[in-house]
N, C-alpha and C positions, 0 to 999 in steps of 0.2 A: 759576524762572530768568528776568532779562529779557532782554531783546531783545541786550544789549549783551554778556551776558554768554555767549548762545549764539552771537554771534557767534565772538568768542573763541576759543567752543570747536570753533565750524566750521575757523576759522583754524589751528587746535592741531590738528585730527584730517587738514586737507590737507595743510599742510606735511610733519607725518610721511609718506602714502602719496607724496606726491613724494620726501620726502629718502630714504625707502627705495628707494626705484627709481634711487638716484643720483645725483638733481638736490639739488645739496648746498650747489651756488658759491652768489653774492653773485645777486639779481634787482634787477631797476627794477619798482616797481609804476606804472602809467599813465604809465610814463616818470621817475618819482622815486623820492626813497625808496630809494635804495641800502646791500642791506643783505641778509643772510639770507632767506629767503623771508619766515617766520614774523614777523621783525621788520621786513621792507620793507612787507608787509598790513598789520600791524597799524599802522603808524606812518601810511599813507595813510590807514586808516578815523580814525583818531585825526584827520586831520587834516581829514577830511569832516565831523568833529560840531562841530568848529570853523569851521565854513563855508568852509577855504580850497581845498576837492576836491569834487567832483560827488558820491563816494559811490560806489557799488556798481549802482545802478539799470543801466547800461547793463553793466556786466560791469566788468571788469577787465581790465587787457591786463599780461602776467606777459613778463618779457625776463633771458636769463641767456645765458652762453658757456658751452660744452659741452667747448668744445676752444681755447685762445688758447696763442701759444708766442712771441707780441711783434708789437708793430705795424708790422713790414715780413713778416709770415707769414701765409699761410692762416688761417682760424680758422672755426667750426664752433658757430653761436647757435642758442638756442631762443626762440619766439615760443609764449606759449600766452592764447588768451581762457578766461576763467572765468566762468563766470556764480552766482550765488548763487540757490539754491530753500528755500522754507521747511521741504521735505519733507526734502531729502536734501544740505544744504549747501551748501559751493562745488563745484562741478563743472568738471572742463577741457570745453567743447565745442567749440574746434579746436585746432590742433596746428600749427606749423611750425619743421622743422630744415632749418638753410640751412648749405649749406657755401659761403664766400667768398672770393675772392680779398684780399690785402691791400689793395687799394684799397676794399673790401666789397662787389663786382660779385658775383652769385651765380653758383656753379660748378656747383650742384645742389642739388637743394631736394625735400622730402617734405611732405606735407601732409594731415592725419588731422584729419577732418570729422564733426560727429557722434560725437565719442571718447569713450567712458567709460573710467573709471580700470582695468579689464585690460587695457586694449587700449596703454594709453603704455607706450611701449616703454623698457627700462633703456636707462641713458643710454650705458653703452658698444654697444649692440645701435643706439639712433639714431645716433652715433656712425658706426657702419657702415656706415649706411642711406647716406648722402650723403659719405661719405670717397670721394677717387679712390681708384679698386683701386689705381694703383701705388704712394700711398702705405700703403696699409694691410698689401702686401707686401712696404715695400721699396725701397731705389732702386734693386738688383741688387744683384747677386754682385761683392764685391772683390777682385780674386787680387791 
């Protein structure tokens, strides 16, 4: 197998343990490339053997929404850096879920350093991690 083709397959075996855990939406890879995970990676590497992208050498930087309900709302994004190992693939090794105000001011934010893939959390369990309690209860009781 060469190089390109195990990349691929690193690409195919991460997508799935992310999209199992939830993360399913649309990502930016290095800020581009909007699209499915699997097809946002692969279309940035594609565009790294073309010389128009740096590559993989420095990591990756993976961006997705968790939670949007329209752009005057709250909304609730993941930040994750990947790094690529010859041993063991791509790997997430940080993590950040930010919950935002509509303007995109952060309300509360989580941050997992050093992560390996048991440790990311399903997307509705992040979800929770930085929701306001009073929404995730509720705005009250209506009589």
């Amino acid at each position: 197998m060469n190089q390109m083709e195990e990349m691929i397959e690193d690409v195919n075996r991460f997508s799935k343990i992310i999209g199992d855990k939830g993360y399913d939406g649309h990502f930016l890879t290095n800020g581009g490339y909007p699209d499915r995970l699997k097809d946002s990676v692969l279309r940035y590497l594609y565009s790294s053997i073309i010389g128009d992208e740096k590559g993989i050498g420095g990591g990756l930087h993976l961006f997705t929404y968790l939670e949007w309900k329209g752009d005057d709302k709250p909304f609730i994004d993941c930040s994750l850096t990947v790094r690529h190992s010859p041993v063991f693939g791509l790997q997430v090794s940080d993590m950040e879920i930010s919950y935002k105000n509509e303007y995109g001011f952060v309300l509360k934010s989580k941050r997992f350093e050093g992560i390996i893939f048991n440790d990311i959390p399903e997307r509705h369990d992040a979800v929770n991690m930085v929701k306001e309690r009073r929404e995730r209860l509720g705005r009250g009781i209506k009589l």
